[in-house]
C-alpha positions as CSV (number, residue, x, y, z in Angstrom):
1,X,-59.0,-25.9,-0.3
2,X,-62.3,-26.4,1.1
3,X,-65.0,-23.7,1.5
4,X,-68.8,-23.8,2.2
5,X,-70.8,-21.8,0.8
6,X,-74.5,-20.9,0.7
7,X,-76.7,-21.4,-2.5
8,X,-79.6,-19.5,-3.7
9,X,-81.5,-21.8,-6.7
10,X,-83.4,-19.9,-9.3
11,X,-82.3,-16.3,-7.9
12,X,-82.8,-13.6,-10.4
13,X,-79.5,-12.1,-9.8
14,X,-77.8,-14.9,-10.7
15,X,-75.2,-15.9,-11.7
16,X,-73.3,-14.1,-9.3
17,X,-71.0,-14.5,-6.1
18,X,-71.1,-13.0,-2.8
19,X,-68.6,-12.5,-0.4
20,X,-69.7,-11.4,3.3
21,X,-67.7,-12.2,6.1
22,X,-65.3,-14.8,5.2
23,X,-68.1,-16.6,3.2
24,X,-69.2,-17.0,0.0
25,X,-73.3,-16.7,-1.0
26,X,-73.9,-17.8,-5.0
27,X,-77.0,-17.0,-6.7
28,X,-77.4,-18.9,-9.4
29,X,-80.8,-19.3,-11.8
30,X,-81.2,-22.6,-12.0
31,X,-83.8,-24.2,-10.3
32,X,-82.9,-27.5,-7.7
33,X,-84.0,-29.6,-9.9
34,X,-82.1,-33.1,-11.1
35,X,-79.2,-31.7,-10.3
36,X,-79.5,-28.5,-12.7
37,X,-78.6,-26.0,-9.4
38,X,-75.2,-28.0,-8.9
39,X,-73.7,-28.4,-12.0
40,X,-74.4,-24.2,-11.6
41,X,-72.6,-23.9,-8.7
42,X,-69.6,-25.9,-10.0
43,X,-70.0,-23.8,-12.7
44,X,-70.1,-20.8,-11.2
45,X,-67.2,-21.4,-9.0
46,X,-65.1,-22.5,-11.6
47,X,-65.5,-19.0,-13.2
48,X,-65.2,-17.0,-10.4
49,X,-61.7,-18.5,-9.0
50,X,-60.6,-18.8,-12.8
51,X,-59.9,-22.8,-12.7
52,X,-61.6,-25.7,-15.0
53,X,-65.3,-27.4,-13.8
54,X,-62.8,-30.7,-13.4
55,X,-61.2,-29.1,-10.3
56,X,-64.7,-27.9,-8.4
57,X,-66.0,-30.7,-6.5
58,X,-69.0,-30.3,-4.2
59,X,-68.4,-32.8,-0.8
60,X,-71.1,-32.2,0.6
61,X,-75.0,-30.9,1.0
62,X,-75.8,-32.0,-3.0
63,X,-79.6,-31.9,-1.8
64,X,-78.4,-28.6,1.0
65,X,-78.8,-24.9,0.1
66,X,-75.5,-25.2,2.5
67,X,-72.2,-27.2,0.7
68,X,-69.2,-27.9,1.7
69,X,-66.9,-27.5,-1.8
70,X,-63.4,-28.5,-2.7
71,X,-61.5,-26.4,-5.3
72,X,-58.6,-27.4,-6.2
73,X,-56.6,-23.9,-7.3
């Protein structure tokens, strides 16, 4: 399945998933830099839908605050 979701790099609250209105918002604490705040989000996502890292693949927006994610469940 596909989602997008909206990513907030070097949040506080993070690591942590938010769901509001059919979307999901992930704070995560590392910063965007070299990739660190991606391999977070795959991360992240992977723990929150309960599935391995291999099966979290981000489509789109790698330099966005906006992705478009494929998990494969």
């Amino acid at each position: 399945m596909q989602i997008t979701v909206r990513v907030k790099p070097g949040s506080r609250k993070g690591p942590l998933v938010e769901s509001d209105a059919g979307s999901l918002t992930l704070f995560v604490r590392d910063r965007a830099v070299d990739g660190a705040a991606n391999d977070a989000v795959v991360r992240l996502l992977a723990d929150h839908f309960g599935i391995p890292q291999r099966d979290v693949t981000i489509l789109r927006g790698h330099t966005s605050r906006i992705k478009r994610v494929e998990v494969d469940a």
